[in-house]
C-alpha positions as CSV (number, residue, x, y, z in Angstrom):
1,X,0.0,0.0,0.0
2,X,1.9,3.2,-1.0
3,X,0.5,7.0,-0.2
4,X,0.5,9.9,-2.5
5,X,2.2,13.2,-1.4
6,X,-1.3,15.0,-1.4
7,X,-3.0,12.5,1.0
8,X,0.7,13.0,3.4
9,X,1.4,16.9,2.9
10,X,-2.1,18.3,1.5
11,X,-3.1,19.2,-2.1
12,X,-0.9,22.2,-2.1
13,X,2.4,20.7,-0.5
14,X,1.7,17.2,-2.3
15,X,2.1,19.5,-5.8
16,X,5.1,21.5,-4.1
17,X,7.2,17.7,-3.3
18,X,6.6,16.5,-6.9
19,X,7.6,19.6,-8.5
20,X,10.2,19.8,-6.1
21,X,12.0,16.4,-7.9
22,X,10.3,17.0,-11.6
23,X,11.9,20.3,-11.8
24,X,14.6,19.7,-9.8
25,X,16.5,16.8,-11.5
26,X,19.6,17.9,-13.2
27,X,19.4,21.1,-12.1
28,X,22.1,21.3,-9.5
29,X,21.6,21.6,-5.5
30,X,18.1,22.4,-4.3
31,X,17.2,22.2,-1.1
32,X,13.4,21.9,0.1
33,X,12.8,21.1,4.0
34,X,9.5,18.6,5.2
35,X,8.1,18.3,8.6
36,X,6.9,15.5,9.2
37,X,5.4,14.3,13.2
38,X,3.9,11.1,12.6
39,X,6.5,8.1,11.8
40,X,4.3,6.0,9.3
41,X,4.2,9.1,7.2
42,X,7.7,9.6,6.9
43,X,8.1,6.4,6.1
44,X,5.2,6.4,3.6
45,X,6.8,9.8,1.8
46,X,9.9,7.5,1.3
47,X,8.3,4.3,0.0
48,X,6.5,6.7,-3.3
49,X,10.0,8.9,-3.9
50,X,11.2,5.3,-4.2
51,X,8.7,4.1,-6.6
52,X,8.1,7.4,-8.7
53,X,11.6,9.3,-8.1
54,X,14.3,7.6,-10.7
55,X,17.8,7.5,-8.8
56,X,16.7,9.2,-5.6
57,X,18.9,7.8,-2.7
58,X,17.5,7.7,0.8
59,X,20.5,8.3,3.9
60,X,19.4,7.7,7.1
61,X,21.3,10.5,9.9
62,X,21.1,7.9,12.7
63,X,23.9,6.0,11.3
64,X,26.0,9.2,11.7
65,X,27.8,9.6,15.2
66,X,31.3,9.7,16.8
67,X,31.7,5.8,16.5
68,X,29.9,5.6,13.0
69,X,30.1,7.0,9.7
70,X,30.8,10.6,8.5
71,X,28.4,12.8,6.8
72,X,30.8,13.0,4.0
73,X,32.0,9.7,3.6
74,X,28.5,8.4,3.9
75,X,27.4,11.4,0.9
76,X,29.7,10.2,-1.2
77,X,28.6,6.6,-1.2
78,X,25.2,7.5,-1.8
79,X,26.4,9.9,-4.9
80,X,29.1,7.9,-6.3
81,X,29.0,7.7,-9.9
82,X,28.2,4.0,-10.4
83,X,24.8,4.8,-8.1
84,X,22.9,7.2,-10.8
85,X,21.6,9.4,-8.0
86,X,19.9,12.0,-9.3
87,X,18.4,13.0,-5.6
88,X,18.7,13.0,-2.1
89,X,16.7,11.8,0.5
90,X,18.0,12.9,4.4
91,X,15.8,11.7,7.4
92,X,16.6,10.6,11.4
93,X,18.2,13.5,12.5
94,X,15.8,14.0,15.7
95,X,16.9,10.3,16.3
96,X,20.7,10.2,15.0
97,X,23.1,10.4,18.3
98,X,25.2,12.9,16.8
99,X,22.2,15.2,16.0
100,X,23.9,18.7,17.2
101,X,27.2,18.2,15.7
102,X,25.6,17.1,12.2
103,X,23.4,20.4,12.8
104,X,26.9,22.4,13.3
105,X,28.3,20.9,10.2
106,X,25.8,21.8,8.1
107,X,25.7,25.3,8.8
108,X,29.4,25.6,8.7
109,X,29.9,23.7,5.9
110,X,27.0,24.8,4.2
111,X,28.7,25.7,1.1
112,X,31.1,23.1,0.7
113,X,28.2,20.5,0.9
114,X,26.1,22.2,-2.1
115,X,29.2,22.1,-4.3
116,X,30.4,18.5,-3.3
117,X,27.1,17.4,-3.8
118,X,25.2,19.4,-6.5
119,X,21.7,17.4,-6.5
120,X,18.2,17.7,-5.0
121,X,18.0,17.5,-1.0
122,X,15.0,16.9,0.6
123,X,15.5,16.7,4.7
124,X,12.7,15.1,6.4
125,X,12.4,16.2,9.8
126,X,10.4,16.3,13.0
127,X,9.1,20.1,13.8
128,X,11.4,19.9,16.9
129,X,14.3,19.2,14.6
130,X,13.4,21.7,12.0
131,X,13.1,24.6,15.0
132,X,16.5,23.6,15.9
133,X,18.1,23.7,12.1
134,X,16.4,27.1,12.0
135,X,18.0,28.5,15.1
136,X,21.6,26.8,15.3
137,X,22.3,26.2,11.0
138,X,20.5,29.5,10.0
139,X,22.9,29.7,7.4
140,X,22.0,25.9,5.5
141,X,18.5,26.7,6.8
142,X,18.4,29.8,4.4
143,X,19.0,27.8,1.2
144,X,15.9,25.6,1.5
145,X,13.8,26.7,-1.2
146,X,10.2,25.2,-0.1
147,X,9.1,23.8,3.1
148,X,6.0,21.8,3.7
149,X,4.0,20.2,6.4
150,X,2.5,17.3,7.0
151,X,-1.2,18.1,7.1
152,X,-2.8,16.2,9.7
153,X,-0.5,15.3,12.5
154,X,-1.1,12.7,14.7
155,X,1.1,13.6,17.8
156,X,0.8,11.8,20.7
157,X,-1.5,12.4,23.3
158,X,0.5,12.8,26.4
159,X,-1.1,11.0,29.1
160,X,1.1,13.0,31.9
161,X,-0.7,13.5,34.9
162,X,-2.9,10.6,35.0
163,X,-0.3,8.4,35.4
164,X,2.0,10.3,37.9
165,X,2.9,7.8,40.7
166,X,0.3,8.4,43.6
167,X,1.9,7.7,47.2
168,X,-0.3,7.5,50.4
169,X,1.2,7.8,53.9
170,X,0.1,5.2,55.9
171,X,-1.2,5.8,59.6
172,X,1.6,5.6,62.0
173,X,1.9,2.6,63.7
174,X,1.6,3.4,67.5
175,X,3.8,2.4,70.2
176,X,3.8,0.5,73.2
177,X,4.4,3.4,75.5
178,X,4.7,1.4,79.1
179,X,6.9,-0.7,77.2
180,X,9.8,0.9,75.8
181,X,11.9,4.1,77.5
182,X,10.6,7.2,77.2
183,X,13.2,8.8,75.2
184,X,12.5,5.7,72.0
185,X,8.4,7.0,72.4
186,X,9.5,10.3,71.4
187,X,11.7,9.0,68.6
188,X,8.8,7.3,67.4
189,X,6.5,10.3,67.6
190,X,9.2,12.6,65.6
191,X,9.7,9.8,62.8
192,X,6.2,9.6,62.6
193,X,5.7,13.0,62.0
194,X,8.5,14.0,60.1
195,X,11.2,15.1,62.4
196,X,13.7,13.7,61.4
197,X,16.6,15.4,63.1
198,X,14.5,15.7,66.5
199,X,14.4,11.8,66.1
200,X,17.9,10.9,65.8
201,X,18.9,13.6,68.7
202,X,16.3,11.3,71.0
203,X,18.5,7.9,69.7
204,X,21.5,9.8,70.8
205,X,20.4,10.6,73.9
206,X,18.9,6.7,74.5
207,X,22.3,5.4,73.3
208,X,24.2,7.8,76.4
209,X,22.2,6.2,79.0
210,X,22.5,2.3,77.2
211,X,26.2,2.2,75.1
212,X,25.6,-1.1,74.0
213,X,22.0,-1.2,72.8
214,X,22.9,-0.5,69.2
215,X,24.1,-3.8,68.6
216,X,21.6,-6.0,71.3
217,X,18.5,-4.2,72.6
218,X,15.6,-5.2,69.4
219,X,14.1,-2.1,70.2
220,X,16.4,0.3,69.4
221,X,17.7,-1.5,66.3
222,X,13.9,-0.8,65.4
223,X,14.0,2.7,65.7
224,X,17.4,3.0,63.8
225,X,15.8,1.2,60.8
226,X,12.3,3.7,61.2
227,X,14.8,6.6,61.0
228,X,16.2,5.2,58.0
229,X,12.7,4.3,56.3
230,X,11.8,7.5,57.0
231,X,14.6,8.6,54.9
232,X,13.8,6.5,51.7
233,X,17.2,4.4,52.4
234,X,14.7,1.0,52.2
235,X,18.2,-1.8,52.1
236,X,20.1,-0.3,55.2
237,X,16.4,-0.5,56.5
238,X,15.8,-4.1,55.9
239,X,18.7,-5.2,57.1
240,X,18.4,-3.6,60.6
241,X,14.7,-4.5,60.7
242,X,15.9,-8.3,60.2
243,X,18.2,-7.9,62.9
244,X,15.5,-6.9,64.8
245,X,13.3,-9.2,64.1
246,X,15.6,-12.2,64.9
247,X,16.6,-10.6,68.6
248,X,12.7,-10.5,69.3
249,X,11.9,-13.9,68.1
250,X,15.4,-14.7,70.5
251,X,13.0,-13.6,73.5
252,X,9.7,-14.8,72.3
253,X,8.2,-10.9,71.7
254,X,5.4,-11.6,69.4
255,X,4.3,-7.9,69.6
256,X,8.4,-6.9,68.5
257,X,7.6,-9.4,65.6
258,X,4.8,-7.8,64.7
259,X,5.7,-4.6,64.4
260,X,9.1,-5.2,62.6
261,X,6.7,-7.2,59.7
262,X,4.5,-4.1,59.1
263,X,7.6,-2.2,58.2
264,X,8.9,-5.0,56.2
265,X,6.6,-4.7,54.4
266,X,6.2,-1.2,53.9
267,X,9.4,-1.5,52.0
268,X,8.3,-4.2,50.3
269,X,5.8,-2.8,49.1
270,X,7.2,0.8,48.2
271,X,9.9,-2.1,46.1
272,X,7.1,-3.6,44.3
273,X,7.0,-7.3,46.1
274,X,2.7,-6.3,46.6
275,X,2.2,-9.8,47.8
276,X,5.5,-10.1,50.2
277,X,4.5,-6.8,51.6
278,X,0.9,-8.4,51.9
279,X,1.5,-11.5,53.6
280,X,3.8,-9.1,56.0
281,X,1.2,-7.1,57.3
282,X,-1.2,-10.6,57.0
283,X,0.8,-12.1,59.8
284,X,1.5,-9.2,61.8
285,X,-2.5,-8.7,61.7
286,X,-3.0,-11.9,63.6
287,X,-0.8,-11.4,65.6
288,X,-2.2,-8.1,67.0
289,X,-5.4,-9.6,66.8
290,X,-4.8,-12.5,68.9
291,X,-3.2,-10.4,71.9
292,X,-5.8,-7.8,72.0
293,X,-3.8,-5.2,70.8
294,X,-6.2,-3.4,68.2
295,X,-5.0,-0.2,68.5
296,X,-2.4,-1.1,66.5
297,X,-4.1,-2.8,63.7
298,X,-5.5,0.3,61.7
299,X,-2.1,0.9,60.9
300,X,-1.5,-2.6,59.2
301,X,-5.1,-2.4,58.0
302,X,-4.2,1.6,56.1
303,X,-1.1,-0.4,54.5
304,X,-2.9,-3.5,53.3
305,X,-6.1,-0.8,51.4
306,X,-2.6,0.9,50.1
307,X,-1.3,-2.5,48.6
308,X,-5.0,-2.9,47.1
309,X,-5.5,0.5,45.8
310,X,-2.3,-0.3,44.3
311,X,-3.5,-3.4,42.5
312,X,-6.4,-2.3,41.5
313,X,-8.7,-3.8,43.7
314,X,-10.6,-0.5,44.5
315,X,-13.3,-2.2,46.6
316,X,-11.3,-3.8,49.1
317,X,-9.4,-1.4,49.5
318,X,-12.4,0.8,50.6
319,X,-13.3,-2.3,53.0
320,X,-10.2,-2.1,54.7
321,X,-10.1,1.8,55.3
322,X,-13.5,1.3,56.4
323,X,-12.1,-1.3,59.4
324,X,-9.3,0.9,60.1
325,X,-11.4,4.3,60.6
326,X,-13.8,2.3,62.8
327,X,-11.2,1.2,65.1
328,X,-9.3,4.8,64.5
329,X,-12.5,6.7,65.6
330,X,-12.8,4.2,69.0
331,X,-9.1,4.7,70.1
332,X,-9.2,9.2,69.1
333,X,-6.2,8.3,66.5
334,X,-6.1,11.9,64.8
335,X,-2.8,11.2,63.1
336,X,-4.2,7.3,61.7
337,X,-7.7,9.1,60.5
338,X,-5.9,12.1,58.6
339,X,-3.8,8.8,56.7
340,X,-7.0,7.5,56.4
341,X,-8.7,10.4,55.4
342,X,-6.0,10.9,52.4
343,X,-6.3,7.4,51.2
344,X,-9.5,7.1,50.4
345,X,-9.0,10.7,48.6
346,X,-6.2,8.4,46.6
347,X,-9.2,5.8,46.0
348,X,-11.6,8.9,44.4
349,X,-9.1,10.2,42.2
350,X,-8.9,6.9,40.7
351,X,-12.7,7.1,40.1
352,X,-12.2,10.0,38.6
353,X,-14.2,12.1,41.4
354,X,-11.7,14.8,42.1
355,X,-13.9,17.1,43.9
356,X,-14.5,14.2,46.3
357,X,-11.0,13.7,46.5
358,X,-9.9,17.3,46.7
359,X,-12.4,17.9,49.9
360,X,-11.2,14.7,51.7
361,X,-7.5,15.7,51.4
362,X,-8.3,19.3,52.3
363,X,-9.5,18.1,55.5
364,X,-6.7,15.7,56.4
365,X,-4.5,18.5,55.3
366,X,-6.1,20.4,58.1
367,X,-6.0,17.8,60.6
368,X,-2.2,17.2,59.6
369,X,-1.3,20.9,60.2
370,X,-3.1,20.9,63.5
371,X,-1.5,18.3,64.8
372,X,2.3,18.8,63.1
373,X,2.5,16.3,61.2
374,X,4.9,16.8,58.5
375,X,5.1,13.8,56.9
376,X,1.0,14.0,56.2
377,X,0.8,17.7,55.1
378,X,3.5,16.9,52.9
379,X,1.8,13.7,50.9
380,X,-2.1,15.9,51.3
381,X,-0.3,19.1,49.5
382,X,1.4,16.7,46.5
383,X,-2.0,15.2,46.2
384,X,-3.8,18.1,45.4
385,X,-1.0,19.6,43.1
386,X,-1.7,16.6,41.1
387,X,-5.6,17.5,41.3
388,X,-4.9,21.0,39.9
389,X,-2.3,19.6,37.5
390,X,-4.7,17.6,36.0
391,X,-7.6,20.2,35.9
392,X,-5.0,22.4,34.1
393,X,-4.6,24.6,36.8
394,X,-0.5,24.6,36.4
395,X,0.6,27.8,38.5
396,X,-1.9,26.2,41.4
397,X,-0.9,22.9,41.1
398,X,3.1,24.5,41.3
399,X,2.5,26.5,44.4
400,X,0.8,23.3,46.0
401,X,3.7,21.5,45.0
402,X,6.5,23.9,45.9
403,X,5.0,23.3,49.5
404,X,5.1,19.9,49.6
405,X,8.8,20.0,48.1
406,X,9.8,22.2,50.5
407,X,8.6,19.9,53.6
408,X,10.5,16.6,51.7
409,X,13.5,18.4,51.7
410,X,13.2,19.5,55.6
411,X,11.9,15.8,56.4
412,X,15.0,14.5,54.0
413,X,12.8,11.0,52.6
414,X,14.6,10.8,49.2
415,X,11.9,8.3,47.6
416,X,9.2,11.4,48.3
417,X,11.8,14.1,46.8
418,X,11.6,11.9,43.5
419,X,7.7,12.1,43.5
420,X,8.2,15.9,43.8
421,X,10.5,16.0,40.8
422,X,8.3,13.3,38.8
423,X,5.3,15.3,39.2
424,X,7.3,18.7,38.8
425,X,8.6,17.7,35.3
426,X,4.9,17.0,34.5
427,X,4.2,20.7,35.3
428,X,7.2,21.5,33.1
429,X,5.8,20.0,30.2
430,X,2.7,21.4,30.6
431,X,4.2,24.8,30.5
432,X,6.1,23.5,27.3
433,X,9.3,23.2,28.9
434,X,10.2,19.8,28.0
435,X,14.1,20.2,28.4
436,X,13.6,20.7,32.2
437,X,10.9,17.8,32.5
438,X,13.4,15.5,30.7
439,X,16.2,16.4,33.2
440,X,13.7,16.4,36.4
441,X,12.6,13.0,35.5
442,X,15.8,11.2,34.8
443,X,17.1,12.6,38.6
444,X,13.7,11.1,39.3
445,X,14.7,8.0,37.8
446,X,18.6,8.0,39.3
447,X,16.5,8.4,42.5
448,X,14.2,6.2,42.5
449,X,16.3,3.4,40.8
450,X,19.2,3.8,43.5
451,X,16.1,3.3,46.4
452,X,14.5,-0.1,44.7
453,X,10.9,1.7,44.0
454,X,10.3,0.2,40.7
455,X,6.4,1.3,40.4
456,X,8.1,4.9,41.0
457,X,10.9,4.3,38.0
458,X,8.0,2.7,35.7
459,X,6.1,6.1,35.9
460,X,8.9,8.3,35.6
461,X,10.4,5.7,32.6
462,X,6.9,6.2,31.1
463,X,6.6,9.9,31.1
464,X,9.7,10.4,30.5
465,X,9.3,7.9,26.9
466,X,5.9,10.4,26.3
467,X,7.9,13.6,26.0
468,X,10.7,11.8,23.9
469,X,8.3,10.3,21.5
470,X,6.5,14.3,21.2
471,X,9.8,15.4,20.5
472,X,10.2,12.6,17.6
473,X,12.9,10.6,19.5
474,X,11.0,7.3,18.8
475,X,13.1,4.8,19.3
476,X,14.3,5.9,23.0
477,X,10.6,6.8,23.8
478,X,9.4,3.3,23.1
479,X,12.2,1.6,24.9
480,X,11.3,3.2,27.6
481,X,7.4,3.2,27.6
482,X,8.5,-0.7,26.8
483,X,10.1,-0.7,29.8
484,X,7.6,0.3,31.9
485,X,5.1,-1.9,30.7
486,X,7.2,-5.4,31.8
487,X,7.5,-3.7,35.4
488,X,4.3,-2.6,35.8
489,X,2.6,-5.9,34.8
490,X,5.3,-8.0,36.4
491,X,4.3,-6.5,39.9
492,X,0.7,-6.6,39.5
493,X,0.6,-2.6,39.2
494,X,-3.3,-2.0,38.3
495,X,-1.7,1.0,36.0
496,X,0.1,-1.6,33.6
497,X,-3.0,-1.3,31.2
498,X,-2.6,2.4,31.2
499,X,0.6,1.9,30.5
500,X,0.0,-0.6,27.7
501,X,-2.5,1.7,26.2
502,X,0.1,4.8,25.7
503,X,2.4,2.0,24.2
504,X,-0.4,1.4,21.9
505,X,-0.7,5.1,21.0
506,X,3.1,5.1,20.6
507,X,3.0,1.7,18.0
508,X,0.0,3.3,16.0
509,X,2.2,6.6,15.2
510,X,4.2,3.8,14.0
511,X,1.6,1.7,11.7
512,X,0.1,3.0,8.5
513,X,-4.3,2.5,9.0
514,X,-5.5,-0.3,6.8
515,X,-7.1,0.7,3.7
516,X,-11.0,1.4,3.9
């Protein structure tokens, strides 16, 4: 199935490109300049010069670069005499890896190239690539003779916001307070809340009055590895939490068991292992149940709605925040009800009711502030940046987000900083500044693959592959849409059809429609 240039560029272009090679055939150098968004039409524009263009020669720019072939060596093949090329066809130079210095070298060498190579030149390019030739090879951009359009683009729909990675803060899981020292209660209180530095200055003090408890008291290990949860640092977490998980089981403390699974498996599941982190909080569950001890369920019960919202499984997870409020509303939990409160706002927004969601999270926000909790107000104010974000409310949604940023930073949890930048870049690219979303979201990615939180580095891959593909860098953008695909469905991630519908979106640009 081949196209014609009027059903690619429009009646009046389509006449322009076949003039363009009837006229310009023996004539000497010509150059003439097409943009060109949608693959398959590139692609298409080649396949009929092929067929109806005697001796035209097609060189693709990609196969240009520091470790390839030269732009003059690779010219010269394509005119050699033995060829009969009577025109040229240039294209991939928004994909080739040596894009700016083959921009350079045509400007510079402008002259040099129309005598070497005296024929028609037709550059296919995407519109990002032909804004660039304009501004840095002005002087090669001058010579071009026509330029045309392809007439009904089909750029991709960015699907940005709706798939920025939602966290929830769980409801902090309570302490024992009659059976650990004072000085560890207040620990647990600043972790909880976001104090971070308050937190490890109560450790200090702990570890003046007991030298040795670092390495043999089960709960102090456990508020080492909170502090370092708190942080985003989930390995040197683990591996302290195991510690202390073995040192209770030593002494037969079923509670100390219990509480060192639900923060396994917080980490679990902020690593994508949903059912690991599942049967974690599962077992610390009965547990808690067993002894009586239900004021520290809701906790377990806000992480295990999390895991569900996370897989998709929408009702359960409004079952479960249901049992923990319940319990949360008997035992006066403030802090657990605000965590509450904000997850099912996270449930809403993936119903699409945003209004809901936006009230819910305004009044947890509330709570939160009341209260000092950091660690809430933070995750309430990202939330509703990404409400206002996605009802194109951009210099709301960055206010609401430079909050939040600014708490993350004070708090100092690295896998939280990430979100900020992820959903930051998202902002940037809806303000049209795509160079500072790309850079935003691969820190988010250095982040958030040095911490283990693959759901996190499948949703920055993925809009990250978006705003390459826009930009005409196909190849990369697929790759890593691709990539975020095989995570997402290999975890169970309820946004891995999401996912797999952009990739579709991406493949069509791709694929020529069948004919009618």
């Amino acid at each position: 199935m081949t196209f014609e240039p009027e059903a690619l560029l429009g009646e009046d272009d389509g006449l322009v490109l076949r003039r363009f090679f009837a006229w310009g055939v023996g004539h000497g150098f010509d150059l003439a300049i097409v943009q060109i968004t949608t693959p398959w039409k590139r692609d298409a524009l080649i396949a009929w010069a092929k067929a109806n263009v005697p001796g035209v020669a097609v060189i693709d720019l990609r196969e240009i670069g520091p470790d390839k072939r030269k732009l003059w060596d690779v010219l010269r093949e394509a005119t050699a005499p033995e060829q009969g090329t009577t025109s040229l066809i240039l294209h991939g130079l928004e994909e080739a890896e040596a894009e700016e210095r083959i921009v350079a070298q045509l400007n510079v060498e402008r002259d040099e190239l129309a005598r070497g190579f005296p024929l028609p030149w037709l550059f296919i390019v995407h519109p990002t690539v032909a804004q660039v030739m304009e501004r840095k090879a002005p002087d090669f951009a001058d010579f071009a003779g026509a330029w045309m359009w392809e007439e009904k683009p089909e750029p991709l729909r960015l699907e940005l916001a709706a798939i920025d990675a939602r966290y929830a803060v769980a409801a902090p899981l309570p302490m024992d307070t009659e059976a650990v020292d004072e000085l560890l209660a207040k620990a647990a209180e600043a972790i909880n809340f976001g104090y971070l530095d308050e937190a490890a200055d109560f450790l200090a003090q702990y570890d003046l009055r007991h030298p040795n408890a670092q390495s043999v008291d089960p709960d102090r290990m456990l508020f080492e590895a909170n502090l370092l949860l708190a942080k985003g640092r989930f390995e040197q977490a683990r591996a302290i939490f195991e510690r202390a998980r073995k040192a209770y089981e030593a002494t037969d403390d079923s509670f100390g068991v219990a509480a060192v699974l639900h923060h396994l498996a917080t980490i679990a599941e902020n690593q994508g292992r949903y059912e690991e982190a599942r049967s974690f909080l599962e077992r610390s569950i009965a547990v808690k149940a067993t002894s009586d001890r239900y004021d520290r369920i809701p906790a377990s019960l806000n992480r295990l709605a999390s895991i569900a919202e996370r897989q998709g499984r929408l009702d359960e997870a409004r079952g479960l925040l249901a049992q923990a409020q319940m319990l949360l509303e008997q035992l006066g939990d403030r802090a657990g009800l605000a965590a509450s409160q904000h997850q099912l706002a996270i449930l809403e927004m993936d119903e699409g009711r945003n209004e809901e969601a936006r009230t819910l999270l305004l009044g947890s926000l509330a709570t939160n502030r009341e209260i000092g909790d950091r660690v809430g107000c933070a995750a309430s104010l990202h939330q509703l940046a990404m409400i206002a974000c996605d009802r194109g409310e951009l210099d709301d949604a960055l206010k609401l987000l430079e909050e939040s940023s600014a708490l993350h930073e004070e708090i100092g949890d690295v896998g939280k900083r990430a979100a900020s930048l992820h959903l930051r870049a998202v902002l940037e690219s809806g303000f049209g500044r795509n160079d500072e979303a790309r850079n935003l979201l691969r820190e988010s990615i250095a982040i958030r693959k040095a911490i283990g939180d693959v759901a996190g580095l499948s949703t920055s891959r993925l809009v990250l592959g978006q705003i390459e593909v826009a930009a005409g860098h196909f190849t990369e953008g697929r790759r890593l849409v691709q990539a975020a695909v095989d995570t997402l469905e290999a975890i169970g991630s309820a946004q891995a059809e999401e996912a797999r519908s952009i990739l579709r979106d991406i493949d069509a640009l791709q694929t020529p429609p069948s004919p009618t």
